[in-house]
C-alpha positions, 0 to 999 in steps of 0.5 A, a space after each residue: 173402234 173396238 177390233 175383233 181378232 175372231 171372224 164368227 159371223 152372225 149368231 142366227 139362231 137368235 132366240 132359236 131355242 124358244 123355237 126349238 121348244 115351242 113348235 109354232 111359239 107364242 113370241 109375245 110371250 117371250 117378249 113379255 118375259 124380256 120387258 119383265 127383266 128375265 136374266 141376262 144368263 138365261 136370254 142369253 141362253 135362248 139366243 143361242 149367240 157365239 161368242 161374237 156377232 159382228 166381223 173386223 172393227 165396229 165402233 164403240 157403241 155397236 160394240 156395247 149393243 153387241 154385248 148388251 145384245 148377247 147379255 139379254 138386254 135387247 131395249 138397251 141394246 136397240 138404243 145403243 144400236 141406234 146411238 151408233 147410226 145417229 154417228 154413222 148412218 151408214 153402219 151396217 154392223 148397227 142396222 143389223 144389230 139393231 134388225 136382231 134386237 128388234 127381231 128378238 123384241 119380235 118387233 118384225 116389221 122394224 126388224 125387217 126394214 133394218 135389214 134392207 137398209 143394210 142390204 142396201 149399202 151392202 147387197 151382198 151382206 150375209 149378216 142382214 140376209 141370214 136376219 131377213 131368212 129368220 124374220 121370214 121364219 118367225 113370221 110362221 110363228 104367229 097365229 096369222 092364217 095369212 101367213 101360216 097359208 103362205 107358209 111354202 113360198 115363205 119358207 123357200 124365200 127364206 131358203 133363198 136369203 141363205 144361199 144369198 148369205 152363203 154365196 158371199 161367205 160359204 163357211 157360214 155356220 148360222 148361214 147353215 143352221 138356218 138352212 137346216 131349220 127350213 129344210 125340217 119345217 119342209 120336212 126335208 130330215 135328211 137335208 136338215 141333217 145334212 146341213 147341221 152338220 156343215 155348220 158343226 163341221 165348220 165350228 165344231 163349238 156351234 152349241 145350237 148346231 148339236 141340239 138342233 141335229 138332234 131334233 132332227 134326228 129324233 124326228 127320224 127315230 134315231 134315238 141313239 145320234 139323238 143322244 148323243 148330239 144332246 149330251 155334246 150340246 149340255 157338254 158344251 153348255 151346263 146351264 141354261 140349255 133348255 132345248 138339249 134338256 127338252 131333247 134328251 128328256 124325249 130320248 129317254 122317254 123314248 128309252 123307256 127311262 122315265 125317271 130321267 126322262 121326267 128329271 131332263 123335262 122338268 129342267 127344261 121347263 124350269 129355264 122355259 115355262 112358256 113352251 108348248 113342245 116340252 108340256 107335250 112331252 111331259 104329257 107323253 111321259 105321263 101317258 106312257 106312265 099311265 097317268 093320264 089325268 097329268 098327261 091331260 094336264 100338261 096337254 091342255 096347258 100346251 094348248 092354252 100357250 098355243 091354242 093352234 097348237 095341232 100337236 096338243 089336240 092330236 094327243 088329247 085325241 089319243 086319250 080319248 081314243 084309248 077310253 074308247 071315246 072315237 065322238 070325243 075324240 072326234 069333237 077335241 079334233 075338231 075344236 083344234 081345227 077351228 082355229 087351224 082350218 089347214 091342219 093337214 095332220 088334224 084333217 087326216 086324224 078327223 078320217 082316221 076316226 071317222 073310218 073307225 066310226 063308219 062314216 065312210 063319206 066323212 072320211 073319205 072328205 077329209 082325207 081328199 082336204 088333207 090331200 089337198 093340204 098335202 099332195 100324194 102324201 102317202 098315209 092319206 092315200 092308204 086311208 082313203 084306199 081303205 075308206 073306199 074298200 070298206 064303203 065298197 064292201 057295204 054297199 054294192 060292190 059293183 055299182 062302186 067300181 062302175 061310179 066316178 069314186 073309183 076312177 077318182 081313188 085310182 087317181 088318188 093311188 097312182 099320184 101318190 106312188 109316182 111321188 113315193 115309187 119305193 113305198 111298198 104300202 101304197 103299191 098293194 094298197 093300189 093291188 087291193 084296189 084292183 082286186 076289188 075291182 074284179 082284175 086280176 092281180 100278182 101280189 108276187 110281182 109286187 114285191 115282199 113285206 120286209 117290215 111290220 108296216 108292209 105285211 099288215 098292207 100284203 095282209 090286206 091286199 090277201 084279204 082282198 083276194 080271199 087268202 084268209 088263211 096267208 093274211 093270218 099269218 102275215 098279221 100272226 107274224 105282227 102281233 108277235 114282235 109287238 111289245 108294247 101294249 099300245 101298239 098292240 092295241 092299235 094294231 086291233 083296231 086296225 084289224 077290228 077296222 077291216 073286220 079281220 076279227 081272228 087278228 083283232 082278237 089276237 091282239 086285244 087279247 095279248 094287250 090284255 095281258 098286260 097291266 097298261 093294256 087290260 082295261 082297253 084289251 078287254 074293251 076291243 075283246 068284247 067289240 070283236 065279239 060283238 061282231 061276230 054275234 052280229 054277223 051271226 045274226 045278219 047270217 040267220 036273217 038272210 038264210 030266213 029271208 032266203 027261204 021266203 024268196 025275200 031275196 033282196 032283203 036276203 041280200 042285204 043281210 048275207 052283206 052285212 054278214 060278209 061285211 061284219 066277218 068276212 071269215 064266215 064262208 057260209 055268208 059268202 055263200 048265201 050271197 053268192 046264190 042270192 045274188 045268182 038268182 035275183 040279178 039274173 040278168 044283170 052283169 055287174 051282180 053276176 060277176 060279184 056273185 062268182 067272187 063270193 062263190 069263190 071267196 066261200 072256197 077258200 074259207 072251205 079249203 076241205 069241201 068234198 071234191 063233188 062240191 068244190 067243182 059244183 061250185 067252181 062251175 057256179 063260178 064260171 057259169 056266173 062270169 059266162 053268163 055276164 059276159 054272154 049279156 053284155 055282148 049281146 047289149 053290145 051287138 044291139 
């Protein structure tokens, strides 16, 4: 018998750096390093052991797995695992034993059947549930649809193992670290966090425990506790800590140190060529380099490592998206989605892109599947506010806010703020929905924008009241604390999006600037002015058509005019006065047309009193008029 002087648990976490740097990793691949004779210092190193497994005395083949299992040598360690039970069948040190290095041999299956021998000897034993949380963990690792659909019930089945775990021993630290990695596949960042840090707290020497926190904190953007938690990780493991090298090396990516970034990332890849997140970070690196041909590079081999891989064809779609290639984007997306058909993020990115390319019903789509994905999530519901307002803007305002779209987008809204009650966004998301609808709506009421992302939301529920002016200067005040050409240009585009052309313009042209920006800059400033020439032309067509008594192809063409640059009031005009005069008789048009008289208003605000009034009371005689009809149909 071997005693141990020590109680240090499991070391859970077994090979959980190969998790950590691979985002939905390819297992075989790391079961093929293994048979191949990888080190036993490196293997070590990805099982992210302490520095024993088991508590109290164990026999002396369970002793000799245990260090073959920390040394790497998982064959050998399964054989003297199994030597130990062929003495004692009931050594539950063994099947556990046994369970990881089959588990790390990603022999699932036989692993798992381990484990609930030792469970049924012991039903409490928190070693084997901690082990049967990992394997329910790794299963989401595979290609296996099945699975990957299963993925929530999966992952609270899992969460229940650890608290069965922690029931029986409360100061479990891998118990926690576990805990935390189910928390963060939920996306739970807080909670993840919270639980990293139990497990550092009840053994501040838990390597694993630093590198994991800080992923989770760089999945929050705090850079600095990132940091910081990387460093104590290499600080406590020199060699062989690819994870902390992958995390640092996105700090300072993130930071701007790019020569530091590329040092820490080429580290890590060196101790873990099998790894899809660190190409993808590289890739980053490389892109915010300017060099995009290795940026393509490393994406791409990211997704030969991991062809389901969401994360790679979303950054292959940016490229794109930068050269201003939306159908190749759209196309790289979509080939991502072949083989991960419940992609939340990529059915999202497929809306972002059809939006950008008008195809409002194809956006609207894919944002209710990613919806469907992912209930009340709360980006989807502003693109699917968004695809609405501009496809409402297209076509007939009224006759969308009369159809089943409405009332199903209003629903969309209205579940997304009960789940999200403090997002600011998505509640004037909800107002500028209202306002198109002809209500009446309170944007003081509502709230005010504290941050980059509310004021570009409180300029688009201005736009929809007609407050050009108020919306310029909300997005004025964003173009100015943008730095980053990127962002600049993302920005534009948005703005070209909504066909708030001043803004887009703005921001084209500040992005042009720079060297990063320019070629992309110029781009977007010949978009903005091909806009505004082609609301010139549709302006000139309607007032021509206007003139002949042509007056629905008027319509159409003053529209596409408002549509084109809301900001061209004598567009708003026309349409107001054609819409008078063809829909005479019909309500819905009538009250449209008293909102163009009045968005025509506000983009005049020096018009001669006369004619301000003369066109208020075209207003108001407009809204009588519908009212009038109405409650004559009403009465029949």
């Amino acid at each position: 018998m071997v005693q141990r002087k020590h109680l240090s648990a499991i070391a859970c976490g077994i090979s959980m750096t190969v998790a950590i740097l691979s985002s939905s990793p390819s297992f075989a691949a790391a079961k093929t390093a293994t048979t191949k004779g990888t080190s036993a210092k490196a293997r070590h190193a990805e099982g992210n052991f302490r520095e024993h497994i088991f508590h109290g005395n164990v026999s002396t083949m369970t002793a000799a797995g245990e260090q073959q299992l920390l040394d790497g040598k998982y064959d050998d360690a399964a054989a003297s695992f199994r030597k130990a039970l062929t003495k004692n069948p009931k050594d539950v040190s063994a099947m556990s034993g046994l369970g990881f290095a089959l588990t790390l041999s990603y022999k699932l299956d036989g692993a798992d059947q381990q484990f609930d021998k030792a469970l049924k000897i012991d039903p409490t034993d928190p070693l084997a549930h901690v082990g049967k949380a990992q394997i329910k963990l790794f299963s989401l690792q595979t290609s296996n649809m099945t699975l990957i659909k299963q993925k929530n019930d999966i992952l609270r089945s899992a969460e229940s193992e650890c608290q069965q775990a922690l029931s029986k021993d409360p100061s479990m630290p891998e118990a926690f670290v576990t805990l935390g990695m189910i928390k963060r596949e939920q996306g739970q960042l807080n909670d993840a966090i919270a639980n990293y840090s139990k497990a550092i707290e009840t053994d501040p020497k838990f390597v694993v425990a630093y590198t994991r926190r800080g992923l989770a904190e760089l999945d929050q953007e705090n850079n600095a506790a990132a940091q910081q938690d990387f460093k104590q990780s290499l600080s406590m493991r020199a060699a062989n800590n690819a994870a902390a090298h992958y995390g640092l090396g996105r700090v300072d990516t993130n930071l701007g140190q790019y020569d530091a970034a590329y040092n820490e990332l080429n580290t890590a890849l060196a101790q873990n060529q099998n790894s899809a997140p660190i190409r993808i970070a590289r890739g980053d690196l490389f892109s915010k380099q300017g060099n995009v041909v290795g940026a393509l590079r490393e994406f791409n081999s990211a997704v030969q490592i991991k062809a389901e891989n969401a994360d790679a064809y979303l950054k292959i779609a940016d490229i794109f998206e930068d050269r201003g290639d939306l159908e190749m984007s759209l196309a790289d997306l979509r080939s991502g989605l072949i083989l991960n058909p419940d992609s939340q993020p990529l059915h999202e990115r497929i809306a972002d892109i059809n939006l950008r390319l008008e195809k409002f019903d194809n956006a609207i789509k894919e944002y209710n599947t990613a919806l469907d994905l992912q209930p009340g999530d709360a980006k989807a519901v502003k693109g699917l506010t968004r695809a609405y307002m501009l496809k409402s803007q297209k076509d007939a305002s009224g006759a969308f806010f009369m159809s089943n779209n409405y009332e199903e987008a209003e629903a969309q809204i209205q579940k997304a703020i009960r789940l999200n009650p403090n997002d600011l966004e998505l509640r004037l998301a909800d107002a500028k929905f209202r306002s198109m609808s002809g209500q009446q709506v309170d944007l003081s009421q509502i709230g005010t924008p504290t941050n980059d992302a509310e004021r570009v939301a409180y300029a688009e529920a201005l736009l929809a009241q007609f407050r050009y002016n108020e919306a310029g200067q909300q997005m004025q005040m964003v173009i100015s604390h943008q730095t980053d050409p990127k962002q600049l240009c993302a920005l534009a585009d948005m703005s070209l999006l909504i066909h708030d052309l001043q803004s887009a313009g703005a921001a084209y042209n500040r992005a042009a600037q720079t060297p990063e920006g320019a070629a992309r800059g110029r781009r977007g400033l010949q978009q903005v002015a091909k806009a505004q020439s082609d609301a010139q032309k549709a302006l000139n067509m309607g007032n021509d058509l206007a003139k002949r008594k042509q007056l629905a192809s008027g319509i159409d063409n003053y529209r596409n005019a408002a549509y084109l640059n809301p900001r061209m009031a004598d567009a708003h005009l026309g349409l107001a006065e054609a819409l008078k005069k063809y829909y005479e008789k019909d309500p819905p048009h009538l009250r449209e047309a008293a909102i163009q008289f009045r968005a025509f208003l506000s983009l005049v605000p020096n018009l001669p009193e006369k004619e301000r009034e003369k066109y208020q009371k075209e207003a108001e005689k407009c809204e009588e008029k519908a009212f009038n009809i109405e409650r004559k149909g009403q009465a029949h």
